[in-house]
FIKE-730342 format. One record per atom (N, C-alpha, C): x, y, z. Coordinates in pm, whole numbers, plus 50000, padded with zeros to 5 digits. Atoms other than C-alpha are relative to their C-alpha. Example, Ala and Ser with C-alpha at 12.3 -4.5 7.8 and 13.67 -1.06 7.14 Angstrom:
// residues 2
500894988150000 512304955050780 500905012050000 499184988149994 513674989450714 499235010950073 
***
This chain:
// residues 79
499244989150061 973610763503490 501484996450009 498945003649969 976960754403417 501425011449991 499074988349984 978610788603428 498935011350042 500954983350007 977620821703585 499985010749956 500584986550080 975550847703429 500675012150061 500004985049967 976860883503469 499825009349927 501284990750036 974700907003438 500715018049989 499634982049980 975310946803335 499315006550080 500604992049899 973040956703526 499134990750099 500595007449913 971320942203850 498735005550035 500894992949892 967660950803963 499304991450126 500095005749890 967160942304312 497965001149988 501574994849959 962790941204309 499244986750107 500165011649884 962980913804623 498895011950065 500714994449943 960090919204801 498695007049918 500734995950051 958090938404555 498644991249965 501185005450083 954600926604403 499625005849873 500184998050149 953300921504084 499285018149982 499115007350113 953600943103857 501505009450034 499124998249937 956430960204064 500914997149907 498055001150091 959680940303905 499455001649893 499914998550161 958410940203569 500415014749961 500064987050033 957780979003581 501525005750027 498524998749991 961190981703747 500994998349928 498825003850110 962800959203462 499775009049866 500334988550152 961230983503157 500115014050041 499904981549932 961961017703335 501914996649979 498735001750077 965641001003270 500804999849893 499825006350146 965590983402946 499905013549944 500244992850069 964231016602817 501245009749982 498644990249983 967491037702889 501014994749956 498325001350031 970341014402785 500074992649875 500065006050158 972001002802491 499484987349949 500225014350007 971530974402306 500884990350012 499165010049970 973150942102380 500054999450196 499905000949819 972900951702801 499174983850047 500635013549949 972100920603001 499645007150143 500314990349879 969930930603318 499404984250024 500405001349932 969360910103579 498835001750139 500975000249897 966090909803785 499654992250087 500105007849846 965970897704126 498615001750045 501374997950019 962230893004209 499944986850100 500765013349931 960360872104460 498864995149998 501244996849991 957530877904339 499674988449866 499905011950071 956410843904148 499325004449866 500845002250114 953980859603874 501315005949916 499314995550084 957080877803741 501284989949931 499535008950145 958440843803594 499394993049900 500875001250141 955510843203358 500075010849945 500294984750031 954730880303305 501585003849962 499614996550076 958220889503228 500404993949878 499885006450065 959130861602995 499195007149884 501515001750077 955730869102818 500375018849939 499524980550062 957120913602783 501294997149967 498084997150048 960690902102700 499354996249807 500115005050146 958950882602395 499465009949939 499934989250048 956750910202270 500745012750004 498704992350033 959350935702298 501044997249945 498955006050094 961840916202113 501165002550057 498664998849930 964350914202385 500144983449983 499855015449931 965790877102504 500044996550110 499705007349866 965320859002773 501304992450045 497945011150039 969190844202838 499414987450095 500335012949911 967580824103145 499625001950152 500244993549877 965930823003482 500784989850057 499355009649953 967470811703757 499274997950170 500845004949854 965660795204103 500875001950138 499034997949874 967200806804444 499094993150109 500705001249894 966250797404794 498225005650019 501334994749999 963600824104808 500115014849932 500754989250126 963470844704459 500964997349883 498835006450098 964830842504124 501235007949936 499664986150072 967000861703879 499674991049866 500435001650146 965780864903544 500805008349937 498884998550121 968370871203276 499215005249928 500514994150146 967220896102973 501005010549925 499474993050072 969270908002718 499645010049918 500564993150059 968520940802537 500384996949834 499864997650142 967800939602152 500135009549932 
***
């Protein structure tokens, strides 16, 4: 990554299990405008298939995940 992402909104769902962050990241997406970039913090490994896989049918974007020590953040921009 050669610059950092900042995010409008942050969701912390460290710790959680599937489908936990996802449900956390669409109880978001659903409230704000379009163009918001939300950050999901997640340690939970199925949620860097599973959300990828609801950003595409919902017709949001994925901007990009990113790999930490121990969890990631996944970048999604609202459409």
């Amino acid at each position: 990554m050669s610059e950092q992402l900042t995010a409008d909104v942050t969701i912390d769902s460290r710790g959680a299990g599937c489908p936990g962050p996802l449900m956390d990241l669409i109880g978001k997406v659903k409230t704000a405008d379009s163009g918001t970039v939300f950050e999901l913090q997640t340690s939970d490994r199925g949620s860097v298939t599973d959300v990828p896989e609801w950003v595409e049918k919902a017709g949001h974007e994925l901007v990009e995940t990113v790999e930490h020590d121990d969890y990631w953040s996944i970048y999604v921009q609202k459409s």
